[in-house]
VEXDREN-2710 file (C-alpha; in Angstrom, 1 decimal):
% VEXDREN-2710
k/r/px/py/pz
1/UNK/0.0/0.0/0.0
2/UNK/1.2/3.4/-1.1
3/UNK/0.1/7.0/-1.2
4/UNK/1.2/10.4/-2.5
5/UNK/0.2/12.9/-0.3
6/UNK/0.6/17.0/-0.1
7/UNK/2.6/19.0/2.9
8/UNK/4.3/22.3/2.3
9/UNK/3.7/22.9/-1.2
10/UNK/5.5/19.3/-2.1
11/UNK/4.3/15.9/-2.9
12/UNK/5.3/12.7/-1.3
13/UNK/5.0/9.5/-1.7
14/UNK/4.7/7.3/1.2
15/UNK/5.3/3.6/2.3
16/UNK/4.0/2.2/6.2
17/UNK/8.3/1.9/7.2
18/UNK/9.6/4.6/4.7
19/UNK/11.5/7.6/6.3
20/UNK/10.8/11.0/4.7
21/UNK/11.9/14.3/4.9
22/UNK/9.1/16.6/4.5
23/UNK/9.2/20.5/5.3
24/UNK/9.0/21.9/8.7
25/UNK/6.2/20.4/10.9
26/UNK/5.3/21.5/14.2
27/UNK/5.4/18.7/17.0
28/UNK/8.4/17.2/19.3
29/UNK/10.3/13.7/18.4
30/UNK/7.7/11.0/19.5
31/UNK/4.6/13.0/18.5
32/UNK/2.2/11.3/15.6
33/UNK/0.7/13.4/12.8
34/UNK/-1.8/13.0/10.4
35/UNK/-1.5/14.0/6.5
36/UNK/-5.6/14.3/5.3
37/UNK/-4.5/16.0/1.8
38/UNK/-3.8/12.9/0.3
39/UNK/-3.9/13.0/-3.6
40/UNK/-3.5/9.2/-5.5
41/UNK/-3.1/5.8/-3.2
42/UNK/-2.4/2.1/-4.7
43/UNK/-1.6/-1.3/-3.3
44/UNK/1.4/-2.1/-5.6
45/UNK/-0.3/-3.6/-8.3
46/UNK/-3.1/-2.8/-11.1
47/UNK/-5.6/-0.9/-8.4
48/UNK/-4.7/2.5/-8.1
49/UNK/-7.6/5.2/-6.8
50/UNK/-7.0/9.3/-8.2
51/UNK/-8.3/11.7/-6.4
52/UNK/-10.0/15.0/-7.6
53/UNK/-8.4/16.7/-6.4
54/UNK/-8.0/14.7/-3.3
55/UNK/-9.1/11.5/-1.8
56/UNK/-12.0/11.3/0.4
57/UNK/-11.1/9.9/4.1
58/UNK/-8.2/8.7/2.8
59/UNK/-4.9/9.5/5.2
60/UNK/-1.4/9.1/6.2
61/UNK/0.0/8.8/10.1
62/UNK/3.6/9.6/10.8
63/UNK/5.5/9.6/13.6
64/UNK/8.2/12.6/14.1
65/UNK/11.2/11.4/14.0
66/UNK/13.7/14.3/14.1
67/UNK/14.1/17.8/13.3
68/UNK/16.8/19.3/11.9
69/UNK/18.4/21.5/8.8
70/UNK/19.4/20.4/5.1
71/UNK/22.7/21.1/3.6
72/UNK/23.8/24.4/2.8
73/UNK/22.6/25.8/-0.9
74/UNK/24.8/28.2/-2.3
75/UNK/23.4/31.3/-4.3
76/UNK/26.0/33.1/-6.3
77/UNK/24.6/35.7/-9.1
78/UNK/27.0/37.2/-11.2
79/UNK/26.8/39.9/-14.3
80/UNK/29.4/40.1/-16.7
81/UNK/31.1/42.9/-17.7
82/UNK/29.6/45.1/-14.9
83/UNK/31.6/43.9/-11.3
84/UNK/28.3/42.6/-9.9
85/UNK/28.8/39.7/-8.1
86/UNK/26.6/38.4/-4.7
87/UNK/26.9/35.3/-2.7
88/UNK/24.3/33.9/-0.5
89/UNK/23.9/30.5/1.1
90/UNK/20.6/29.0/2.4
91/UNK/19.8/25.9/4.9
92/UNK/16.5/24.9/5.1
93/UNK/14.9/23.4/8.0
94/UNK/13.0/19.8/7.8
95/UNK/11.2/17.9/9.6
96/UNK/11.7/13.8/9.3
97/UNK/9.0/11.3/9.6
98/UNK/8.4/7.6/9.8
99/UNK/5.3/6.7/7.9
100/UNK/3.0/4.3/10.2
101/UNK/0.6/3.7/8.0
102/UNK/-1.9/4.9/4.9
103/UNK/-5.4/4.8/5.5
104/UNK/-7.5/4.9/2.7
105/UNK/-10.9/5.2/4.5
END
């Protein structure tokens, strides 16, 4: 059994066992949340159920695992000829879960 489901503007798909890092959640280590925006689910073979846009009573519990931030991005813009240069770098915080399981309702 599998799902794709919606949290902070990305999709995700999700296995009960799979790890995922997913964008800042609120909610300490330990703590179980519930993803209801849950857009296609399947059992690994021919049956696979679309929603429109979403899934009706169809969800996904997690349990937090961790929180913590990604690797550094770097943001250099540059224009030739003209001495503008600008370097930036960016970490962005996630949240990582342990998918219990996917509920389709």
């Amino acid at each position: 059994m599998y799902a794709v489901f919606e949290t902070g503007g990305k999709q995700f798909r999700a296995e009960p066992g799979a790890r995922i890092r997913v964008p800042s959640l609120e909610g300490e280590p330990g703590a179980s949340v519930t993803f209801d925006h849950v857009l296609l689910a399947g059992d690994g073979e021919d049956n696979v159920r679309v929603g429109t846009p979403t899934l009706e009573g169809a969800s996904v519990k997690a349990e937090v695992i961790r929180h913590g931030r990604g690797d550094k991005v770097i943001v250099f813009k540059r224009k030739r000829r003209k001495g503008y240069r600008k370097k930036q770098g960016h970490r962005q915080n996630f949240t990582e879960i342990r998918v219990e399981e996917v509920a389709l309702g």
